[in-house]
Structures are given as structure tokens and as C-alpha cells.
N, C-alpha and C positions, 0 to 999 in steps of 0.2 A: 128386187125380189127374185125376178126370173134370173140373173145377172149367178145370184147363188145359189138356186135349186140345181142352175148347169154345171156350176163348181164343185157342191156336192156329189152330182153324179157322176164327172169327171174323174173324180177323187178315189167313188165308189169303186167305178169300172180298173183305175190300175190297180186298187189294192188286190181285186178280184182277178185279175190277169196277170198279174204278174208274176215269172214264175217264182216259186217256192226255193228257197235257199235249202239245200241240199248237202249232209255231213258223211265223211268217209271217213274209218280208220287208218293205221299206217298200213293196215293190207289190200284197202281201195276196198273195204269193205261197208256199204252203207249204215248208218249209225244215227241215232236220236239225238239231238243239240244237248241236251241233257250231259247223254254221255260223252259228247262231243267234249262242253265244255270242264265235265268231269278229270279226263285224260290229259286236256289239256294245262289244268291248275297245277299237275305235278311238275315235274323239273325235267322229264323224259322227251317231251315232245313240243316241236312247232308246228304253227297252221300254216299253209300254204295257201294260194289256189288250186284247185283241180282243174277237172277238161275243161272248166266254162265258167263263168264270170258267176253263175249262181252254185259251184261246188265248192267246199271248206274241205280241207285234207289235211288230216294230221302223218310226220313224220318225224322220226325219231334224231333227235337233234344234231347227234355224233354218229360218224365213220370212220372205220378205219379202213385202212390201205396201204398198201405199197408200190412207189414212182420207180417205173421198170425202164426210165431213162433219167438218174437223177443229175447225172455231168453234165446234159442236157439244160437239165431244169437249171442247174445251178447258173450256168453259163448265161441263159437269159434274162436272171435276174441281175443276176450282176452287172450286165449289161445296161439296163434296165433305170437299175438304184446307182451307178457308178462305186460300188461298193463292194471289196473281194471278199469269199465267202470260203470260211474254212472248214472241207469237207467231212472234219473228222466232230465239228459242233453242230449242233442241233439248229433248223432257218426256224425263227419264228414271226409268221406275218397276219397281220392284222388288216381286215379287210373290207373297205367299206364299196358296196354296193350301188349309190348313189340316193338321190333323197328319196323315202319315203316318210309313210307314216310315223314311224319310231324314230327318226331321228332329225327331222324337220325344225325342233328346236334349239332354243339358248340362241347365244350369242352375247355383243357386248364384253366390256373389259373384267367384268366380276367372272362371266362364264368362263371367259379365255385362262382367267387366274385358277381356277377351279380346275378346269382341264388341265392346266400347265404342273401345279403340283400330284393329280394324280398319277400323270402322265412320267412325272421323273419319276415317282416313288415305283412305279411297276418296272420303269427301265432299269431303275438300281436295285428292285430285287430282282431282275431277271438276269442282268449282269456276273451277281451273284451266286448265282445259281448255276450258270450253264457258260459265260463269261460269251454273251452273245447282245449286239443289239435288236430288237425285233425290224420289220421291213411295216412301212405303209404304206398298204397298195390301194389304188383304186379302179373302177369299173369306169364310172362319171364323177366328174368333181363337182356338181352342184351342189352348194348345201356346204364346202366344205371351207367354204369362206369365214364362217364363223369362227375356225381356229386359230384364225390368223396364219403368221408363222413359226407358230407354234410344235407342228407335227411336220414332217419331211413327206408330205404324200408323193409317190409317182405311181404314172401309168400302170397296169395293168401289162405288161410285154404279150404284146400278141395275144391277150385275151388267154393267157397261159392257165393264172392263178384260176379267174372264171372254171375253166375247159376242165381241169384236170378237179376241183373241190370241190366247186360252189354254181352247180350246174342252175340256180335259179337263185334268183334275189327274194336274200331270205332277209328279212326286216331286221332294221338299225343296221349290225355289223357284224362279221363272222370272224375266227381266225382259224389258220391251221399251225401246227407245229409239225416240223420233218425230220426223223431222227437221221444221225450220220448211215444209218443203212439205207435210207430211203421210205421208212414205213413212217406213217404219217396217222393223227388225228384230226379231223376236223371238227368245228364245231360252228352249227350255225344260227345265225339271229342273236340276238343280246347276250352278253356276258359279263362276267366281273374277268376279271383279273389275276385273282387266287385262280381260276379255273384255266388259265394261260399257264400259270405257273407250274399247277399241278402237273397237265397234261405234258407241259417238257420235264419236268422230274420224271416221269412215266415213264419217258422216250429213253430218257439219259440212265436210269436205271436198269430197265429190259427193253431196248430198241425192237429186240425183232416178235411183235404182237403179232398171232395168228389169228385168235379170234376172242369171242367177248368172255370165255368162261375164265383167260389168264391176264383180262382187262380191267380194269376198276377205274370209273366215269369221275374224271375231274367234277362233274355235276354233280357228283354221292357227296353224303355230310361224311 
């Protein structure tokens, strides 16, 4: 009896100390769970961490940019992937992060088959499209067992893809596309595939994006 009046109040005192979980919008603005989880149902945004293990921050999913060393960039991947890359087509790489939450599962020879036909179907519409294979990179290969050898993943060169995109491991997998002038979209945390697609149409169509008012989000229906 005394055994769980002390377990109860063990219980009590962390619920009561512990701190309070804490919501920011994309402008580090504090916000109610509410609206937190409001903002976040739409297609605009992912949650991150914030300064501290008890802050939730949302961020807007896609950037754009432009790589003001793209010979550079080219050169290391290629290096990289063993693979030459032709400057005047659009890089597209897909990018997995290492395991977490989002993508922890599957496996097994049903999962690998599943992956394997989605997996050609996107590389033969992107072939089509822009007459390009995409790159698969990784941060950490753990987790990435499940595919078998089914996907071509390498390295990371030098923490390149990381440094220059995907400044924080954003859940499941990111990609970017890079058009032949060097301007680029990212997009980070989960996707399909039409939205890979889109975003190199985007590139291949008007390469040089200044800003979002002559942009239209692969994420829009």
C-alpha cells in the first residue's frame, strides 16, 4: 500500500515538473498546440525541434536557392557516385537522413518488391522527363538495410548535400533538384514522387527562380 501511495506521488511530482512542451511558428513565434497542430495539417509546413528538447517549430517545407559554386558541387558528386554528370541536365538527389521516427519501418521481401516497382516507375518517369538518373545520398546508412540492393545509396561527399540543403534532419527523407544554372529546390521531410517530378519540370521549364511570387510548389494541387 505504502509501495503505491510513493508511486503515485512520484508520478504526481513529474507530471507537475515537468516542463511544459512549447509551440513556435515559422517565424519563432510562440503559438498554442492548437494552432500548432492546425498549420501543420496543411501541405506548407514541417515540425522540427527548436532551442530545446521541449520546443515544437514549425518550417516551411521548400527553399529555394542558388549554388554559387556549381562545377564544384558537380565535381564532388561525381566523385562521390562514380557517375559523370551532364551540366547542361538538371542533378536530382534524394536524400535520406538516417533512421528516425518516419522511416524506421518495412522491410522483408514483399516491402523490397513494393519499393522496387515504385522505385523504377519514378526513375522511368524522370528519365522521361528530363533524360536524367536521380543520385542516392545518404547522411547515415542505418535503417537502410531494409532495401536491399535494391537503391544505389552513397556517401554523403564531404557532408556536401547535408551543408549546402538540409542544414537539420528533417524526418523520413528530403530531396533536392538542381537546375543546369545552379538554382535549386529543396524540399524537406516526406514526399511523393509526382512532387520530385514536378519540381524538375519547374527547373527545366524556368531555371532561373528569384523568388516565390514566379514559383508554383510542387506541393500545390
Amino acid at each position: 500500500m505504502k509501495k503505491s501511495i510513493v508511486l503515485v506521488l512520484l508520478g504526481f511530482l513529474f507530471l507537475c515538473c515537468s516542463p511544459k512542451m512549447r509551440y513556435f511558428n515559422e517565424n519563432n513565434v510562440e503559438i498554442s498546440k492548437a494552432k500548432f497542430e492546425e498549420k501543420l495539417s496543411g501541405k506548407s509546413f514541417v515540425k522540427i525541434s527548436g532551442d530545446s528538447l521541449h520546443h515544437k517549430k514549425l518550417i516551411f517545407r521548400e527553399k529555394l536557392g542558388k549554388l554559387t559554386n556549381k562545377p564544384k558541387f558537380e565535381a564532388l558528386l561525381s566523385k562521390a557516385t562514380g557517375r559523370e554528370i551532364d551540366s547542361d541536365k538538371p542533378i536530382v538527389i534524394l536524400y535520406y537522413p538516417g533512421e528516425d521516427y518516419c522511416n524506421n519501418s518495412g522491410g522483408g521481401s514483399s516491402y523490397r518488391k513494393r519499393v522496387k516497382i515504385h522505385h523504377d516507375k519514378f526513375k522511368e518517369d524522370l528519365y522521361k522527363l528530363a533524360e536524367v538518373k536521380p543520385f542516392y545520398i545518404y547522411k547515415d546508412n542505418k535503417g537502410l538495410d531494409k532495401y536491399g540492393d535494391l537503391l544505389n545509396w552513397k556517401k554523403d561527399p564531404e557532408g556536401t548535400i547535408e551543408r549546402l540543403f538540409f542544414e537539420r534532419h528533417y524526418p523520413c527523407s528530403s530531396f533536392v533538384v538542381v537546375s543546369k544554372d545552379g538554382y535549386y529546390i529543396s524540399y524537406f521531410g516526406e514526399f511523393w514522387f509526382a512532387s520530385v517530378l514536378k519540381a524538375t519540370q519547374i527547373l527545366e521549364s524556368s531555371s532561373k527562380l528569384t523568388n516565390l511570387e514566379t514559383y508554383k510548389s510542387p506541393i500545390e494541387n
